[in-house]
Chimera marker file (.cmm) of the C-alpha trace (Angstrom):
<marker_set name="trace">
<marker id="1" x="-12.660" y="-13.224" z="-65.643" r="1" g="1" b="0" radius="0.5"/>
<marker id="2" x="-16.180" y="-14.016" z="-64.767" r="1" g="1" b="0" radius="0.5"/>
<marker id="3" x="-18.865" y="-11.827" z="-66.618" r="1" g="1" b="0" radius="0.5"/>
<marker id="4" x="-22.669" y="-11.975" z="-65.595" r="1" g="1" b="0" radius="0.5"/>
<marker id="5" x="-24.243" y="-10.937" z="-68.687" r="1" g="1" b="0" radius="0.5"/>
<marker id="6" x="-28.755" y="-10.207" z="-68.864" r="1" g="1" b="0" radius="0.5"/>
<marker id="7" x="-30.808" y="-8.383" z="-71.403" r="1" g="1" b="0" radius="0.5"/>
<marker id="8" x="-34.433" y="-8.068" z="-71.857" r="1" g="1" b="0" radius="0.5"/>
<marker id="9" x="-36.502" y="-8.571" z="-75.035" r="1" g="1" b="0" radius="0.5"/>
<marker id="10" x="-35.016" y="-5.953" z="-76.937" r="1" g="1" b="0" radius="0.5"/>
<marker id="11" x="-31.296" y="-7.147" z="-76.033" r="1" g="1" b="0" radius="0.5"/>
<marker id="12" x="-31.617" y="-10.743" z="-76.555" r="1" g="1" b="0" radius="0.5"/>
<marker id="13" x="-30.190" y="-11.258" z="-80.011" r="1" g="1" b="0" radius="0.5"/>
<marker id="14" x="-27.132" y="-8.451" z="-78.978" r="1" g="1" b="0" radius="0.5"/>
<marker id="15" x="-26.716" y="-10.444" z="-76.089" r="1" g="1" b="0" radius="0.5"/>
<marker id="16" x="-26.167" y="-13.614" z="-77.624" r="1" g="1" b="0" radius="0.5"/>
<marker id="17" x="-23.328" y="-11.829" z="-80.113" r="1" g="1" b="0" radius="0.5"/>
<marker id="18" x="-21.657" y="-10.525" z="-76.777" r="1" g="1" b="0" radius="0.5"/>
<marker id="19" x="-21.614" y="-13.766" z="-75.385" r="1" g="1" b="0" radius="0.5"/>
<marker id="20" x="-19.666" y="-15.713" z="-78.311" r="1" g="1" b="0" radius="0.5"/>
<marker id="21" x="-17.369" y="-12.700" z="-78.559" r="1" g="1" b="0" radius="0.5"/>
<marker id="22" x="-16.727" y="-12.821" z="-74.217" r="1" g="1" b="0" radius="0.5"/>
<marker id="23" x="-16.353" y="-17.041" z="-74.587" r="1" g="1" b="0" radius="0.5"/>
<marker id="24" x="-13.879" y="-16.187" z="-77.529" r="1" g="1" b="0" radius="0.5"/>
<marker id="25" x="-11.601" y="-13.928" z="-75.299" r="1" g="1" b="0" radius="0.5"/>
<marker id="26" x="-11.376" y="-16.859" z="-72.622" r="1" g="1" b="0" radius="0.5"/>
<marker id="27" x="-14.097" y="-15.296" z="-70.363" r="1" g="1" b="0" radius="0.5"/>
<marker id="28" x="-16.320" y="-17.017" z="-67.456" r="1" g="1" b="0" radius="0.5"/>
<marker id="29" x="-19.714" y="-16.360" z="-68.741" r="1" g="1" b="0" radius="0.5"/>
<marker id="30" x="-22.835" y="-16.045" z="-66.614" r="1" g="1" b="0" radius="0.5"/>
<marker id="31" x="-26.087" y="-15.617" z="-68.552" r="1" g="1" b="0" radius="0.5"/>
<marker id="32" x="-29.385" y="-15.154" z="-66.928" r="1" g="1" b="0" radius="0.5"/>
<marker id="33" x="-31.190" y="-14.658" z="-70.068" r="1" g="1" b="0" radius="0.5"/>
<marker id="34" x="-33.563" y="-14.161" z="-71.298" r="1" g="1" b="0" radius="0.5"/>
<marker id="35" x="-34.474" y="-15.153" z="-74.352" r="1" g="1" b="0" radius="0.5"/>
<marker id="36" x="-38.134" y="-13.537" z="-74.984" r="1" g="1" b="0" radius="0.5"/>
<marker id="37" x="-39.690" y="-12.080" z="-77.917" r="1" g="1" b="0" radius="0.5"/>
<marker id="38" x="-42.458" y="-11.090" z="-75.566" r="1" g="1" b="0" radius="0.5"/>
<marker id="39" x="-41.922" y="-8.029" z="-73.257" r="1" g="1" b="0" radius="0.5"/>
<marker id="40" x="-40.208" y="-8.559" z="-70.043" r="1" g="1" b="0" radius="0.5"/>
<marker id="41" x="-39.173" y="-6.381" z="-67.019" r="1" g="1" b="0" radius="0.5"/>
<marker id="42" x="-35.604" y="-5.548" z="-67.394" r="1" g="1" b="0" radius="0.5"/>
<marker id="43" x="-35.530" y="-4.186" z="-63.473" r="1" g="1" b="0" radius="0.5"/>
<marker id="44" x="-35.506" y="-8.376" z="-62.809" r="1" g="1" b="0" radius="0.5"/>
<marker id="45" x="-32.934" y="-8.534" z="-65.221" r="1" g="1" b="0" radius="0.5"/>
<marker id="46" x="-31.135" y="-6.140" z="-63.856" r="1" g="1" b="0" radius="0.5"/>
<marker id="47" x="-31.213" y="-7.211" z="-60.476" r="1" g="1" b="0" radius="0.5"/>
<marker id="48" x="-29.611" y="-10.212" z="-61.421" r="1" g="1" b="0" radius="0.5"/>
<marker id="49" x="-26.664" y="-9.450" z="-62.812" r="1" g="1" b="0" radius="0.5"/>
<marker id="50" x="-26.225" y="-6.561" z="-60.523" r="1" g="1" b="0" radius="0.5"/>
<marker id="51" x="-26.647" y="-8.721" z="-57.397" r="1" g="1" b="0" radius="0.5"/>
<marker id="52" x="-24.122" y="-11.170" z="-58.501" r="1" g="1" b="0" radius="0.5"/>
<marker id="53" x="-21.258" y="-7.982" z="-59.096" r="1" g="1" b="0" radius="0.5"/>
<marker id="54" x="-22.698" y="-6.954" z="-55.525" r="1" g="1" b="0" radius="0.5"/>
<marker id="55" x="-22.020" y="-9.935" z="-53.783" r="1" g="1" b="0" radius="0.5"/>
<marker id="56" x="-18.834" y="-10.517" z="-55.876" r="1" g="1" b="0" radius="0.5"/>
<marker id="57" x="-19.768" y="-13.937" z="-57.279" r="1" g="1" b="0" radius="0.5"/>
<marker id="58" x="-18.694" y="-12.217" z="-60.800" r="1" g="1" b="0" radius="0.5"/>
<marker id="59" x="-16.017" y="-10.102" z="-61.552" r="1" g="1" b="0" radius="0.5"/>
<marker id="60" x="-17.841" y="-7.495" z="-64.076" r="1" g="1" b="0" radius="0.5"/>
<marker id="61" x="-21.477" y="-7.751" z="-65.630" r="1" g="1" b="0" radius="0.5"/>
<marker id="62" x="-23.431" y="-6.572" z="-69.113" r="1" g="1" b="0" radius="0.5"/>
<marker id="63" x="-26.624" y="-5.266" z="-69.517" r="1" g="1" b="0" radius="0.5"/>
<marker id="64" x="-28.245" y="-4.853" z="-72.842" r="1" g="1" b="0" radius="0.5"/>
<marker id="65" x="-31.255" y="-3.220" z="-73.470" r="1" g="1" b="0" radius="0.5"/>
<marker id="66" x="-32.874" y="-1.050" z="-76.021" r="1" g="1" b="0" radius="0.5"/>
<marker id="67" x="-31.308" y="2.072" z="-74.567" r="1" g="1" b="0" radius="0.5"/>
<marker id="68" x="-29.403" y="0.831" z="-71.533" r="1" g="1" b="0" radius="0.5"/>
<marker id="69" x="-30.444" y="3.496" z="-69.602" r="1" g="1" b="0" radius="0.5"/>
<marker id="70" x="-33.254" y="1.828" z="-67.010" r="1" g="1" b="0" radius="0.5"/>
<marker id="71" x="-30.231" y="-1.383" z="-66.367" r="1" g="1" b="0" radius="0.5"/>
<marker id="72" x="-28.633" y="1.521" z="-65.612" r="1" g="1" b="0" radius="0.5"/>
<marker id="73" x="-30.499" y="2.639" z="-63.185" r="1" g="1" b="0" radius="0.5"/>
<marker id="74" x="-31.618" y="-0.311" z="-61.530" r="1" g="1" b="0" radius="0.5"/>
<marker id="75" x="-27.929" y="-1.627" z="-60.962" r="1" g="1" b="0" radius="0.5"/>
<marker id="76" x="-26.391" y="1.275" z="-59.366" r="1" g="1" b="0" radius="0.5"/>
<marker id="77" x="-29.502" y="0.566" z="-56.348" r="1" g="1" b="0" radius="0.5"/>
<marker id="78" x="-27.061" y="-2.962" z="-55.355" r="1" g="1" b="0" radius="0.5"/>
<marker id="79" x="-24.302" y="-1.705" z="-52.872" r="1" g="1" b="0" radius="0.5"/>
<marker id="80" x="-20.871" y="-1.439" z="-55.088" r="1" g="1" b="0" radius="0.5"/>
<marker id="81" x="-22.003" y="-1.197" z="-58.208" r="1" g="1" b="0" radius="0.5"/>
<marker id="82" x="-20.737" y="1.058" z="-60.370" r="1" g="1" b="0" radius="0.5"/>
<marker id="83" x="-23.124" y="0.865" z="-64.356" r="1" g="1" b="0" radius="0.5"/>
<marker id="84" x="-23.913" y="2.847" z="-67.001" r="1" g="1" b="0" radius="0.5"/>
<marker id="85" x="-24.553" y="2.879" z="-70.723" r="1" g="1" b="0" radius="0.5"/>
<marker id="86" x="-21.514" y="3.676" z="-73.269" r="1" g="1" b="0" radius="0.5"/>
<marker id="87" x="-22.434" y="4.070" z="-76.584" r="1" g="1" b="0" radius="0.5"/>
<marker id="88" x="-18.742" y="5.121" z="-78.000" r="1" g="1" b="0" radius="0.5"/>
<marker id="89" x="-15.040" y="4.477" z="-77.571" r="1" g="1" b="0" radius="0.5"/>
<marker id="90" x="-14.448" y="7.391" z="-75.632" r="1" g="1" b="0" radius="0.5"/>
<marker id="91" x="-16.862" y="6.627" z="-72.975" r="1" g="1" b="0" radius="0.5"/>
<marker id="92" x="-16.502" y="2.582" z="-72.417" r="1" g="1" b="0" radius="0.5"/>
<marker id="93" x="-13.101" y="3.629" z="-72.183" r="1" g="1" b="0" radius="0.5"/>
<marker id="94" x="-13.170" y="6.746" z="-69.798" r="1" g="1" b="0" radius="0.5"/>
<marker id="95" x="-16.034" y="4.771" z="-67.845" r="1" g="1" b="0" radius="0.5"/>
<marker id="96" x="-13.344" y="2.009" z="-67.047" r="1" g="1" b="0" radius="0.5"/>
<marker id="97" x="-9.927" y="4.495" z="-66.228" r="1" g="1" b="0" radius="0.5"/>
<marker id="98" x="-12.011" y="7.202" z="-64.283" r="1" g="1" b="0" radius="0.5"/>
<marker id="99" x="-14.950" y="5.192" z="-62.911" r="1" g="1" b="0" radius="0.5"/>
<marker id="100" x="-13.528" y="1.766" z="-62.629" r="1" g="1" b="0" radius="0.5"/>
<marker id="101" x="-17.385" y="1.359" z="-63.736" r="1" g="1" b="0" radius="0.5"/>
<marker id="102" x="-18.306" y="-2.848" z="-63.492" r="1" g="1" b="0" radius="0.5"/>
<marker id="103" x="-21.184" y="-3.374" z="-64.899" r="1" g="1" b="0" radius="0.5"/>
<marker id="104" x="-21.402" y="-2.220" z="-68.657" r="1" g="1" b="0" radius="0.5"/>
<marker id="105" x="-24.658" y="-0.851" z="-70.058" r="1" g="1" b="0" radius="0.5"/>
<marker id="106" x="-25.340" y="-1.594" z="-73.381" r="1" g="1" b="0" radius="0.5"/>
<marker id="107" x="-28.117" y="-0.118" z="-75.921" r="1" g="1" b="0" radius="0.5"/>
<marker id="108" x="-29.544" y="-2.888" z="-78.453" r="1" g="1" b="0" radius="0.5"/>
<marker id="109" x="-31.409" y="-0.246" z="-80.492" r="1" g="1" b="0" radius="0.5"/>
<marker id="110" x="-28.101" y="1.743" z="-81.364" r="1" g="1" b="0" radius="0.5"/>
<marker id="111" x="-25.150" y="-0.347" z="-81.373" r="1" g="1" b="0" radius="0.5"/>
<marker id="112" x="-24.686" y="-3.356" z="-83.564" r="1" g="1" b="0" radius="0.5"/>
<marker id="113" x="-22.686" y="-6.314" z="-82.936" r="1" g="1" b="0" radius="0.5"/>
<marker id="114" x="-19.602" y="-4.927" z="-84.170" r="1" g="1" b="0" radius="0.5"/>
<marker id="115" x="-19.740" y="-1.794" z="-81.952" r="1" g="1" b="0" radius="0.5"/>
<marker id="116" x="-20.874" y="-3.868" z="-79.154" r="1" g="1" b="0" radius="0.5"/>
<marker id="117" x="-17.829" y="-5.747" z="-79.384" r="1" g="1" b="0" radius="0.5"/>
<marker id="118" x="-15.468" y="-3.349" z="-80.130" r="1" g="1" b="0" radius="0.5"/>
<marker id="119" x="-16.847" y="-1.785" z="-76.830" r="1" g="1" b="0" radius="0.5"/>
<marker id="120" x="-16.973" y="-4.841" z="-74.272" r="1" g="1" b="0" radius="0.5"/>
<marker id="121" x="-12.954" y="-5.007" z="-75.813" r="1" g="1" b="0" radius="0.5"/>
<marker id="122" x="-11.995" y="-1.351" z="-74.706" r="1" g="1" b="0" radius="0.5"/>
<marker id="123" x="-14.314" y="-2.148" z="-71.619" r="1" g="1" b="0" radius="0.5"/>
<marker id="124" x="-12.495" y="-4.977" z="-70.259" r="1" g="1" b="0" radius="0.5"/>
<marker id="125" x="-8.795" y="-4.315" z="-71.344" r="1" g="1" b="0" radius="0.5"/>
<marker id="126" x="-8.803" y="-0.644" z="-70.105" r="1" g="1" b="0" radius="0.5"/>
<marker id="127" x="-7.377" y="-0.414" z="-66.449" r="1" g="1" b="0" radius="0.5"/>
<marker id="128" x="-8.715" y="1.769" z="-63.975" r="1" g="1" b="0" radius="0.5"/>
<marker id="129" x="-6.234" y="4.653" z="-63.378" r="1" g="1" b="0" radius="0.5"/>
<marker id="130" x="-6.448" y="5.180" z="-59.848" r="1" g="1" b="0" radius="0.5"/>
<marker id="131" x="-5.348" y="8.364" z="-58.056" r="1" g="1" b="0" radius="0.5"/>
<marker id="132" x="-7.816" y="11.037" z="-57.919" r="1" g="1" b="0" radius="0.5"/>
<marker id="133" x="-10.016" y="8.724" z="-59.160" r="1" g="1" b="0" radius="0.5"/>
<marker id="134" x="-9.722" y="6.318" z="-56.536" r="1" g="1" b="0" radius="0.5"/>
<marker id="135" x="-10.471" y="9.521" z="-53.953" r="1" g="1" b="0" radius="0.5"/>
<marker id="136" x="-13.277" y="9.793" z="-55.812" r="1" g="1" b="0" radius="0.5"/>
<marker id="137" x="-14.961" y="6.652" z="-55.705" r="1" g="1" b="0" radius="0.5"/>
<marker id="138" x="-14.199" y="6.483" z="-51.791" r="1" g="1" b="0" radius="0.5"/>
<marker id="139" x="-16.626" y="9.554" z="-51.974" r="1" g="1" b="0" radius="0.5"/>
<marker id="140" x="-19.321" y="7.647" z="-53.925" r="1" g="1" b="0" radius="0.5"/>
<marker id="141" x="-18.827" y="4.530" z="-51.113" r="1" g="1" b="0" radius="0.5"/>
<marker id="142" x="-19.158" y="7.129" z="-48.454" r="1" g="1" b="0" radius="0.5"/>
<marker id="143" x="-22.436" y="8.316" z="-50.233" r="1" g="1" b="0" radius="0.5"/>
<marker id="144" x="-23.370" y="4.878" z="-49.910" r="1" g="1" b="0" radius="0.5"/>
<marker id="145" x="-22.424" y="4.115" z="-46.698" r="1" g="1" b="0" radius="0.5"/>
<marker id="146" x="-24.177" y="7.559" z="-45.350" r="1" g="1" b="0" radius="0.5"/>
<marker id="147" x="-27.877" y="6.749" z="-47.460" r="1" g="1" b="0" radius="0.5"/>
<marker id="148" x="-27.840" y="3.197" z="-45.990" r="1" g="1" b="0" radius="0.5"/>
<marker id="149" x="-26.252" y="1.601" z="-49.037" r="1" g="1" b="0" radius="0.5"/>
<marker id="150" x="-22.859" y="-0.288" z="-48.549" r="1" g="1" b="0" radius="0.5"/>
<marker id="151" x="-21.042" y="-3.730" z="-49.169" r="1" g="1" b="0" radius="0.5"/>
<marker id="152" x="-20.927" y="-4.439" z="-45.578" r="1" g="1" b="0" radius="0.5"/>
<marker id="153" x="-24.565" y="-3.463" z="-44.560" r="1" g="1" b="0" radius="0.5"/>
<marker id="154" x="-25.825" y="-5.416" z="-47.776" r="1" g="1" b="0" radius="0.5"/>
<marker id="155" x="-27.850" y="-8.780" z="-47.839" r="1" g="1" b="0" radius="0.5"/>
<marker id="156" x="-26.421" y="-9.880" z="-50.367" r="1" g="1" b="0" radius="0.5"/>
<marker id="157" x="-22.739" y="-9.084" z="-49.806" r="1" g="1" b="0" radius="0.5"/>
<marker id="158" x="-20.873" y="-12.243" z="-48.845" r="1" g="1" b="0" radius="0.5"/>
<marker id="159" x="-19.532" y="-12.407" z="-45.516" r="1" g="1" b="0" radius="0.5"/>
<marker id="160" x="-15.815" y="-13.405" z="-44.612" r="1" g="1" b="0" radius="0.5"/>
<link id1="1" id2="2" r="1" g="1" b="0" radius="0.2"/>
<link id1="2" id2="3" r="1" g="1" b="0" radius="0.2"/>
<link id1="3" id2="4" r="1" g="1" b="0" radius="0.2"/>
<link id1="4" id2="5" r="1" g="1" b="0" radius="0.2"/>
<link id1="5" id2="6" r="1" g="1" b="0" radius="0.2"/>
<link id1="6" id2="7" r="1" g="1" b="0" radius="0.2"/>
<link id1="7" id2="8" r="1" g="1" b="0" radius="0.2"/>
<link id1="8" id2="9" r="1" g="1" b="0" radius="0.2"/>
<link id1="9" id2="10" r="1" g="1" b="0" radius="0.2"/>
<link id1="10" id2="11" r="1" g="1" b="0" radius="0.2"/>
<link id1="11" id2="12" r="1" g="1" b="0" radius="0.2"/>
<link id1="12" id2="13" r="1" g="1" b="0" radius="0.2"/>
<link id1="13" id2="14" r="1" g="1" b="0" radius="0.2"/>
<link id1="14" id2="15" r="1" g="1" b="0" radius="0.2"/>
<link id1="15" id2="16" r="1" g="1" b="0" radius="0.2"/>
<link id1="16" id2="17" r="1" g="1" b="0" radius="0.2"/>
<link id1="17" id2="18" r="1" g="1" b="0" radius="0.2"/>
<link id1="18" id2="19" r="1" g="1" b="0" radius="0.2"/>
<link id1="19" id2="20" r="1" g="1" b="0" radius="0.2"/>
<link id1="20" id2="21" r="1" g="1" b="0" radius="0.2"/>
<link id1="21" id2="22" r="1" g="1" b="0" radius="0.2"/>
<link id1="22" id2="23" r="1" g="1" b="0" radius="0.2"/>
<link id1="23" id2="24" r="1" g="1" b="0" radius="0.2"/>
<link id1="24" id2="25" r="1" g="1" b="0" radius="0.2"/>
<link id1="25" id2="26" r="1" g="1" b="0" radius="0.2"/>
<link id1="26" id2="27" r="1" g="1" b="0" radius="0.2"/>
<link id1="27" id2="28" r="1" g="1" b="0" radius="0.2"/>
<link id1="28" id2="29" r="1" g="1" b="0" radius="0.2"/>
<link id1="29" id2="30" r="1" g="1" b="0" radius="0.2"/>
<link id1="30" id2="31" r="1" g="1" b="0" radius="0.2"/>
<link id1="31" id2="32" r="1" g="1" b="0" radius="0.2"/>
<link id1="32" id2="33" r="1" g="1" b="0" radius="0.2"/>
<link id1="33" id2="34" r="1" g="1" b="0" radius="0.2"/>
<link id1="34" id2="35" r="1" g="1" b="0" radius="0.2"/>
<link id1="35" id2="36" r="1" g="1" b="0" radius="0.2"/>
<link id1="36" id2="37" r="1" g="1" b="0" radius="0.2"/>
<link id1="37" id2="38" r="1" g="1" b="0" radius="0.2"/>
<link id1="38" id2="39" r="1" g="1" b="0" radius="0.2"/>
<link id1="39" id2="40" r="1" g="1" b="0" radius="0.2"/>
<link id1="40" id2="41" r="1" g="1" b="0" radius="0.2"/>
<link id1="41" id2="42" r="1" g="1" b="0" radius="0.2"/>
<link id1="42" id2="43" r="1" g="1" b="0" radius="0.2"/>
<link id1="43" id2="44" r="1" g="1" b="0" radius="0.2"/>
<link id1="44" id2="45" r="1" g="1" b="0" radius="0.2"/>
<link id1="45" id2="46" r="1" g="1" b="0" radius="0.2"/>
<link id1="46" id2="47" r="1" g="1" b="0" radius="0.2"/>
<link id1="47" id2="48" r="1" g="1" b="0" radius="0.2"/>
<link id1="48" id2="49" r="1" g="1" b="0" radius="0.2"/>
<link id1="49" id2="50" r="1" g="1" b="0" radius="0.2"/>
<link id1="50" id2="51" r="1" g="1" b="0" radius="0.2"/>
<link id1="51" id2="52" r="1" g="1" b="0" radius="0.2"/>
<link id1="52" id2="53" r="1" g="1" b="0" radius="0.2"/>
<link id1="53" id2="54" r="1" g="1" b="0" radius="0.2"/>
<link id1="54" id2="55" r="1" g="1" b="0" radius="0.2"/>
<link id1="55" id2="56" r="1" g="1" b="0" radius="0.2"/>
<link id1="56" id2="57" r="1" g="1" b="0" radius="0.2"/>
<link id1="57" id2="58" r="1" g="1" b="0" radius="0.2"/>
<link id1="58" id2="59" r="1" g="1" b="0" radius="0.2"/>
<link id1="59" id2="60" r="1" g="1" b="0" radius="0.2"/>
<link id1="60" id2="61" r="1" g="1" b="0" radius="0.2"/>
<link id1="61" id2="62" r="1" g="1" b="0" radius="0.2"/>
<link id1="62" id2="63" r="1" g="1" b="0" radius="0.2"/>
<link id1="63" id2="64" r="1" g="1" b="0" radius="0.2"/>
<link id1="64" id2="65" r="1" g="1" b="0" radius="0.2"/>
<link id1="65" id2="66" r="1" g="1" b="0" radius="0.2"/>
<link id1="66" id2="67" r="1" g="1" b="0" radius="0.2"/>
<link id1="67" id2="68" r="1" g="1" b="0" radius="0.2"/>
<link id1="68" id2="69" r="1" g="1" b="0" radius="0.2"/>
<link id1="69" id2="70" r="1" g="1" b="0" radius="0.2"/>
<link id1="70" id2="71" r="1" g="1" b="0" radius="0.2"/>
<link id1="71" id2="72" r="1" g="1" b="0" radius="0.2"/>
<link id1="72" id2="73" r="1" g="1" b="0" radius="0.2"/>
<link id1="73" id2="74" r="1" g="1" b="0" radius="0.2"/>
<link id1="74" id2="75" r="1" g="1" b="0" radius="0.2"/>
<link id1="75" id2="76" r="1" g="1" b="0" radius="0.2"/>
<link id1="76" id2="77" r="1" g="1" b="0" radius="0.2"/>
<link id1="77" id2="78" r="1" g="1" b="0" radius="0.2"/>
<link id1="78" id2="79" r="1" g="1" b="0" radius="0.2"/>
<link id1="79" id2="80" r="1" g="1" b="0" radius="0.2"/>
<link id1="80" id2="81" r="1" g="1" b="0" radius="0.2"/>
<link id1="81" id2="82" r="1" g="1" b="0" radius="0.2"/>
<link id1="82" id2="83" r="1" g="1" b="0" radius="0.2"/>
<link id1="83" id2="84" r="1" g="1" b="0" radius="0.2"/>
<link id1="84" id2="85" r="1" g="1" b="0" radius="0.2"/>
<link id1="85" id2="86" r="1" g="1" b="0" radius="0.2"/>
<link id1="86" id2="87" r="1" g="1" b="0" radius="0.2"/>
<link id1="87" id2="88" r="1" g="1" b="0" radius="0.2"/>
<link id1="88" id2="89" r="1" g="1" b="0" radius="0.2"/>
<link id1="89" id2="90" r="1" g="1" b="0" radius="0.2"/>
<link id1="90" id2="91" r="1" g="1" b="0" radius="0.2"/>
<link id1="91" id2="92" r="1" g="1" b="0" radius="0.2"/>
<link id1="92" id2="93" r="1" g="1" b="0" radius="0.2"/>
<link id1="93" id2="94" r="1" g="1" b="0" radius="0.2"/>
<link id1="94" id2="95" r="1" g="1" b="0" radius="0.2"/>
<link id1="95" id2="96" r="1" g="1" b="0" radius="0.2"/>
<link id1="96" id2="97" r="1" g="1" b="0" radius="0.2"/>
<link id1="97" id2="98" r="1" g="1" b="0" radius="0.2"/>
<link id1="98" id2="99" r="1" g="1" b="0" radius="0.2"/>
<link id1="99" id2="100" r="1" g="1" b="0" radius="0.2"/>
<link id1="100" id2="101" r="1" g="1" b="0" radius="0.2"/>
<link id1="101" id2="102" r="1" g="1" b="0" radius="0.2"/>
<link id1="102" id2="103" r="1" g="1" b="0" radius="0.2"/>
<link id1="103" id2="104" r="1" g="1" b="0" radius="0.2"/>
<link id1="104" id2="105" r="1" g="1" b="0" radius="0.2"/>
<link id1="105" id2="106" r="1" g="1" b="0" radius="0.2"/>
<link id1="106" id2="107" r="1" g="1" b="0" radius="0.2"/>
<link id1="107" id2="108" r="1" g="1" b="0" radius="0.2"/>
<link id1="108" id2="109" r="1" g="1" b="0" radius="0.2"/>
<link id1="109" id2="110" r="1" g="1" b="0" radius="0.2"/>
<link id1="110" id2="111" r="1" g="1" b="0" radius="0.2"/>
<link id1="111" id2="112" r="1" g="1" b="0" radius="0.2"/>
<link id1="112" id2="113" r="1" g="1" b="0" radius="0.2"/>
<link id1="113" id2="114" r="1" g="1" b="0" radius="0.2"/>
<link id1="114" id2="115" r="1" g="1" b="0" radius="0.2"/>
<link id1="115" id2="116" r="1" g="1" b="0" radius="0.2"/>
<link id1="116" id2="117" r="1" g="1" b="0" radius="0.2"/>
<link id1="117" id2="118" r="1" g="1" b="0" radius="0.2"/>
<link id1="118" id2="119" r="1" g="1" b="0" radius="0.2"/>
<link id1="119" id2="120" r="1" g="1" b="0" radius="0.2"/>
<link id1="120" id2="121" r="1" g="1" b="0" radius="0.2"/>
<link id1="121" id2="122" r="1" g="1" b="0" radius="0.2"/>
<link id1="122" id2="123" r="1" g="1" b="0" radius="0.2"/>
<link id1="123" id2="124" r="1" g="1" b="0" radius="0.2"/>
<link id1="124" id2="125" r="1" g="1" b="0" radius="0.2"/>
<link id1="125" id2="126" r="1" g="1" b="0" radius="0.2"/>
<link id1="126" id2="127" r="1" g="1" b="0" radius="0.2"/>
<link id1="127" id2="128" r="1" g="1" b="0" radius="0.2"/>
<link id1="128" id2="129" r="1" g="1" b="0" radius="0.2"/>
<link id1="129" id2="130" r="1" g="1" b="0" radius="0.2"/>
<link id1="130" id2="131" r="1" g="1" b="0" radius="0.2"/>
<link id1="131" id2="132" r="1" g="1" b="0" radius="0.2"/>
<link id1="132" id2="133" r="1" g="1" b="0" radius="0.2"/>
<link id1="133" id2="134" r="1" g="1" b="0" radius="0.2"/>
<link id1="134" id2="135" r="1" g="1" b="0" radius="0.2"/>
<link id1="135" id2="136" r="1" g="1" b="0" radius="0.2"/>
<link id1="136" id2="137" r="1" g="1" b="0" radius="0.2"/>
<link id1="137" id2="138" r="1" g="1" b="0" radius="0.2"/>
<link id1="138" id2="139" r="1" g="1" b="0" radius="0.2"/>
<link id1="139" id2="140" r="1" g="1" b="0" radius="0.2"/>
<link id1="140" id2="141" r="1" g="1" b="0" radius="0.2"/>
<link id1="141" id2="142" r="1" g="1" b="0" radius="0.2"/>
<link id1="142" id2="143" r="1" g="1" b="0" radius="0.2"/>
<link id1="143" id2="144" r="1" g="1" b="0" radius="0.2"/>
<link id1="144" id2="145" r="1" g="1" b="0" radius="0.2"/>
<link id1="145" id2="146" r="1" g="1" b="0" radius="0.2"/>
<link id1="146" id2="147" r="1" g="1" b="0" radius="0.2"/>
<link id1="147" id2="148" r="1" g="1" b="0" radius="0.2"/>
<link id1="148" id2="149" r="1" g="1" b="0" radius="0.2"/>
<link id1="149" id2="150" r="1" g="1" b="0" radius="0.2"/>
<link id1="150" id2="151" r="1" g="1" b="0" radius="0.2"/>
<link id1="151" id2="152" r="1" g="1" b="0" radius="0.2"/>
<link id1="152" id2="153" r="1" g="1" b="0" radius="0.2"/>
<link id1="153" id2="154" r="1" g="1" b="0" radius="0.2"/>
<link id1="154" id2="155" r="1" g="1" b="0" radius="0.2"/>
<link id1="155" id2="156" r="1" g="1" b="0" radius="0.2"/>
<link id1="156" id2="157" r="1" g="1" b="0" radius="0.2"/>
<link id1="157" id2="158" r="1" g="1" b="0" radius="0.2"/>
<link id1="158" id2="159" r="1" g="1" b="0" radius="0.2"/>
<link id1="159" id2="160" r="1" g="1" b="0" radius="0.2"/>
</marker_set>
């Protein structure tokens, strides 16, 4: 599996952790940094990794920042994305079987390595259930599709 994986200041040092433990389960990692102790724009960050899960140059992508909240919301504006934070089991694990979410949000000033971790594990094992779900998400494309955001109307989506 190929992971793009980004953090601003705050998530550097988490993001390096993440990284070792990804490498150490046999994963394709992408990193576009950074590596900062001054402040930087995580929308750039963002946009990054998001663009790559977009255009399906990656399988899945990580975002770490202090709360994981503004990755968040800059990588669900690329066509096909599907992020958000977890901060427990329950939800990088329902986030994966009911949202077949790829891009994982993660929140430097709450989890530790550990938890980090223990959540890219449940992240990237859990399968995504299908069924209703699947009905679901074919509502969220549509919602795409309808406000002028979708995989086949996207710059960056890669063309057959």
């Amino acid at each position: 599996m190929r992971i793009a994986i980004g953090s601003d200041h705050r998530g550097s040092a988490l993001r390096h952790k993440v990284i070792v433990f990804l490498e150490g389960l046999g994963a394709r990692v992408v990193d576009v940094g950074v590596d900062s102790v001054n402040s930087v724009d995580y929308p750039e960050i963002a946009a990054k990794v998001a663009r790559q899960v977009s255009e399906e140059t990656v399988d899945r992508g990580i975002l770490i920042c202090g709360s994981g909240l503004g990755m968040a919301i800059v990588a669900n504006k690329f066509p096909g994305v599907r992020a958000a934070p977890c901060h427990d089991e329950i939800t990088a694990e329902v986030s994966r079987r009911h949202n077949d979410l790829n891009v994982l949000c993660l929140a430097a000033d709450i989890l530790g390595p550990k938890s980090a971790d223990r959540l890219v594990d449940i992240w990237l094992r859990t399968e995504f259930e299908g069924d209703r779900h699947s009905r679901r998400l074919q509502k969220i494309a549509e919602l795409e599709r309808r406000n002028g955001r979708h995989e086949t109307s996207s710059p960056y989506r890669k063309r057959a």
